[in-house]
C-alpha positions, 0 to 999 in steps of 0.5 A: 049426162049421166056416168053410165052414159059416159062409159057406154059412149067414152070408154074404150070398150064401148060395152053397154051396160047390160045384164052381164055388165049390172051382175059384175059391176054388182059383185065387184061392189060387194068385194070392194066394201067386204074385201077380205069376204068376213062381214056379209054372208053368202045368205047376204050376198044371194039376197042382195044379188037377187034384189039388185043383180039385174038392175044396178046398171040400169039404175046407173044410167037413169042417173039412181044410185039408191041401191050403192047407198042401200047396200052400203047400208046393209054393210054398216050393219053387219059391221056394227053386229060383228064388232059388237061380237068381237067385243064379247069375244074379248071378255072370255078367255081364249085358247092359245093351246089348240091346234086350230088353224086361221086363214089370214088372207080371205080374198079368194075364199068364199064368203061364210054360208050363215052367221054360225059360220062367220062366228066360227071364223072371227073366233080363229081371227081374234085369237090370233090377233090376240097372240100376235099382241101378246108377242109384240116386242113393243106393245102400245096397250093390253092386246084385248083393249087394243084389238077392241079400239081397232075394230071401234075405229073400223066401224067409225070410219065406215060410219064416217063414209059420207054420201059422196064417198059412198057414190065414189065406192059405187061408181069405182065398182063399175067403172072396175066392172068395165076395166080393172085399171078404170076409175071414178075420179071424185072431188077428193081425188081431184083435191090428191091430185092438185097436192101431187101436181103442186110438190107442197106436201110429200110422203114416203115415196111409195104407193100404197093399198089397202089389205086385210086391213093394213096399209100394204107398200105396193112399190117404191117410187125410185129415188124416193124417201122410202127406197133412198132410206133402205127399210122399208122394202116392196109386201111391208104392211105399215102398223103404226105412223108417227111425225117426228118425235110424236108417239106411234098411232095405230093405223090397223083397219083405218081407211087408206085415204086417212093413213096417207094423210098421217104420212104425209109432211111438209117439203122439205 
């Protein structure tokens, strides 16, 4: 039975997968892959709607999942051409003297109309990502070679997304287009969750998701490591992880599963 099957007939809702359910299940996908509305355009995001709006659904339920793996498609590309723009960017000299303005947390805002747009928009964030380096009390590297690596590891770990990855981001969209608190529990989430049940690895004792690039500490697990040790507290964003006495990494922009497996040690 295919996925669609299940949620039609298991979940609570009992809702079929219809056109409202496909347009949803479609713009939930897109938020997912570009949450912070900076690597598609609303040129792409019209096209893409208008190619696979109607259809995604009903697609699921014939068991296909070419358009999560076509979209996902496009997506890598416009990472790979913003990145390489951002690396042009960094060879020009910046102006930290003008009076400009950037908007940090893009999720509510729209997607930029066209490329001149988005262009506009990541010389703002490249700037400021340039300063916040500059001011850095403990700086790893040169603020433009360490913002350039951040977005080289931003675009590997997008690459690094196998096909079965791809199907987890695709069918969590739509299991989320029918209840927001609703999941796909893939084969590694399955893998998570026998760690969790069998006590052999532990972590901070917080629970984390993934935000404008950063891992964010969504709440602190009473009694645990992170709350008995007092520092870190609810809204801090982890910048860089280290084990023991080992030198920090930066985890700006590496994906969520792989910052929780640098966190995590051995009991005791």
């Amino acid at each position: 039975m295919s996925v669609g099957r299940l949620l039609e007939e298991g979940h609570y809702t009992r809702h079929k997968l219809n056109e409202e359910v496909s347009k949803k299940f479609l713009q939930t996908y897109l938020e997912m892959l570009d949450f912070s509305h900076l690597f598609f355009t609303q040129e792409d995001v019209d096209s893409v709607t208008a190619k696979y709006g109607n259809a995604v659904a009903g697609d699921i339920l014939m068991g296909t999942l070419k358009p999560g793996y076509e979209i996902y498609a496009l997506y890598t590309k416009r990472v790979d051409e913003r990145v390489a723009k951002i690396k042009e960017l960094l060879k020009q000299p910046i102006d930290f003297k003008s009076n400009a303005t950037v908007e940090l947390s893009r999720q509510k805002s729209p997607w930029p109309k066209n490329e001149g747009e988005a262009d506009q928009l990541w010389r703002g964030r490249i700037a400021n990502e340039l300063l916040q380096e500059h001011l850095s009390e403990h700086p790893i590297e040169p603020a433009p070679q360490l913002v350039s690596r951040r977005y080289e590891r931003l675009a590997k770990n997008v690459h690094e997304q196998d096909k079965d990855e791809q199907m987890k981001l695709y069918l969590d969209a739509l299991a989320q287009a029918y209840d927001p608190h609703s999941e796909y529990l893939s084969k590694a989430d399955m893998k998570n969750f026998s760690i969790n049940m069998g006590l052999s690895l532990v972590g901070i004792g917080a629970m984390l998701r993934s935000e404008d690039g950063y891992a964010k500490i969504e709440s602190l697990v009473p009694g645990g490591p992170a709350q008995t040790d007092g520092r870190l507290k609810v809204g801090d964003r982890i910048s860089a992880v280290a084990q023991g006495q080992a030198e920090y990494v930066d985890v700006r922009e590496m994906r969520l599963d792989k910052v929780v497996e640098m966190i995590r040690g051995k009991k005791g």
